[in-house]
C-alpha positions, 0 to 999 in steps of 0.5 A, spaced: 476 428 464 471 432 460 467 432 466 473 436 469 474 441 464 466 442 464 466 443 471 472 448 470 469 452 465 461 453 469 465 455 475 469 461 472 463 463 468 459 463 476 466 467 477 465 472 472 459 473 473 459 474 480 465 479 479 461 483 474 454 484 479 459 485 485 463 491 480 455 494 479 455 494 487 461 498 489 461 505 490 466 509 486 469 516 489 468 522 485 475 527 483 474 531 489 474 526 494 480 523 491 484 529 490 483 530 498 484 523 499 491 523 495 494 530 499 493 528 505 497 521 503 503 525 500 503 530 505 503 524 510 509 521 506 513 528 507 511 528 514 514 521 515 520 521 510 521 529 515 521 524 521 525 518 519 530 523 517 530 526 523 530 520 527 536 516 523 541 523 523 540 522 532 541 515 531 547 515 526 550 521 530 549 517 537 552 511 533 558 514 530 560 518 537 560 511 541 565 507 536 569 513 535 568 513 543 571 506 543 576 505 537 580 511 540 
């Protein structure tokens, strides 16, 4: 049991330290590139919302014709 518990704290040492090394390789981007990046995720965001809205008001008009159609 003690070995376990030893075991366990050696690979989450290994662990951490791993994460630490890997979080000094990765290349962070500066606020230019993250401004552009998040207009173009919002506008994207309103150009789909833009197109689903279009999309459901033709289909719940087809929708709504055909059981009117039906229930008269």
């Amino acid at each position: 049991m003690a070995d376990d518990a030893k075991n366990w704290f050696e690979r989450t040492k290994d662990y951490i330290n791993e994460l630490k090394l890997e979080m000094r390789r990765v290349t962070w981007p500066n606020r230019k590139q993250v401004r552009g990046t998040t207009a173009v995720v919002i506008f994207s965001v309103f150009l789909f919302a833009g197109y689903f809205f279009v999309v459901d008001s033709i289909l719940n008009r087809g929708v709504t014709g055909i059981m009117h159609f039906f229930t008269k």
